[in-house]
C-alpha positions in Angstrom: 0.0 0.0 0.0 0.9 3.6 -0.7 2.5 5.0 2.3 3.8 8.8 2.7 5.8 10.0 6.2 6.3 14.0 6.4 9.1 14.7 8.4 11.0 18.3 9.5 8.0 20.3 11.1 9.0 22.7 14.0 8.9 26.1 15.6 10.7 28.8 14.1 10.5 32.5 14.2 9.4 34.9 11.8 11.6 35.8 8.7 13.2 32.0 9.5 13.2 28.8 7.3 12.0 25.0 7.3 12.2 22.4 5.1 10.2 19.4 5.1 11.1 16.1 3.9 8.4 13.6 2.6 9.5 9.8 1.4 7.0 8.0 -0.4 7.0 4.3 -0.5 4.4 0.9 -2.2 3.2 2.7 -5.1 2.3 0.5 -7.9 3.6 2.6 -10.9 7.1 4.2 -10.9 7.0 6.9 -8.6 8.1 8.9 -11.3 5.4 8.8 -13.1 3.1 10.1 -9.8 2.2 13.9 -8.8 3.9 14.5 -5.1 2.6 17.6 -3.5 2.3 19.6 -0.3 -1.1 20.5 1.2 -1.8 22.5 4.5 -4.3 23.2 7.1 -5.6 24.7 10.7 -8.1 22.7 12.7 -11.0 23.5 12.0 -10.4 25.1 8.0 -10.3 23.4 4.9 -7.3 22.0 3.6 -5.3 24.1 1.4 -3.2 23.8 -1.4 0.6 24.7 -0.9 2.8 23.4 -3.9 2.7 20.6 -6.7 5.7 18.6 -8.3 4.1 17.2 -11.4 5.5 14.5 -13.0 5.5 16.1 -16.1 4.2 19.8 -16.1 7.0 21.0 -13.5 6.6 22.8 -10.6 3.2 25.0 -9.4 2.5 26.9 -5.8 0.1 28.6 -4.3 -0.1 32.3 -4.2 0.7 32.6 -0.8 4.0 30.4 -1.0 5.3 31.6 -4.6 8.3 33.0 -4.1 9.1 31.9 -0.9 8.2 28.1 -0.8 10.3 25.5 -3.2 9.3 21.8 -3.9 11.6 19.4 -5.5 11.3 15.7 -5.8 14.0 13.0 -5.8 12.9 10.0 -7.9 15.9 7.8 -6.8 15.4 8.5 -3.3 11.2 8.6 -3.6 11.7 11.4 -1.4 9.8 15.1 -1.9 10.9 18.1 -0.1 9.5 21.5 0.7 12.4 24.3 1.3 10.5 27.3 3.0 12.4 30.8 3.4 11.2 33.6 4.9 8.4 32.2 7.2 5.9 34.3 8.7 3.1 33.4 11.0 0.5 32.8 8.7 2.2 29.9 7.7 1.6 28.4 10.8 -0.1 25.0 10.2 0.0 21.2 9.8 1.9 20.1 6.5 0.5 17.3 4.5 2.5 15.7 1.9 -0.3 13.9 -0.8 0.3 11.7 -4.1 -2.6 10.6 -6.2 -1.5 6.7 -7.9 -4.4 5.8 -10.7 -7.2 8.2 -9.5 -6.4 7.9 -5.7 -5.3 10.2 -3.6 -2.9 9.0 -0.4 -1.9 11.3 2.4 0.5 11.6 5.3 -0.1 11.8 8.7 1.3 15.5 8.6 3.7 17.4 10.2 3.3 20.4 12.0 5.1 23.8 11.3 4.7 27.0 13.7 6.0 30.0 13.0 6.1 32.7 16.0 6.1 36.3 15.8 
């Protein structure tokens, strides 16, 4: 089965940087061939989109993260990461790393990132 595990959440201040680290294992296709993305969200909201690492369209990110968030994917190592600069508290959520393998979408458990004023 299609497994994801998020890891590199924290506290940080304001101004400061994260990156998460998401490794993706059981898929049935070459995980090459699969989307690998970032999702966020606060109890209680709807979960949002953060950035997307297509397997063939390139990169795309969410207004609120262009130009500060970067996702890149490692196919050798299954592995996708999120690299995020200049953090402010707004970005304070849980981080949910998501794949979608033949018209299914899989999920990690999250990881959460605060960011402190």
């Amino acid at each position: 089965q299609v497994r994801l595990v998020e890891s590199g959440g924290g506290l940080v201040q304001a101004g400061g940087s994260l990156r998460l680290t998401c490794v993706v294992s059981g898929t049935i296709d070459s995980i090459s061939t699969v989307p690998l993305g970032w999702h966020r969200q606060t109890p209680g909201k709807q979960r949002e989109f953060v950035a997307l690492a297509s397997a063939v369209d390139g990169n795309s990110y969410s207004g609120a993260v262009k130009g500060r968030f970067t996702i890149t994917r490692d196919n050798a190592k299954s592995t996708v990461c999120l690299d995020m600069k200049n953090l402010k508290p707004e970005d304070t959520d849980v981080y949910y790393c998501v794949t979608n393998e033949r018209g299914v979408s899989y999920w990690g458990q999250g990881t959460q990132v605060t960011v402190s004023t």
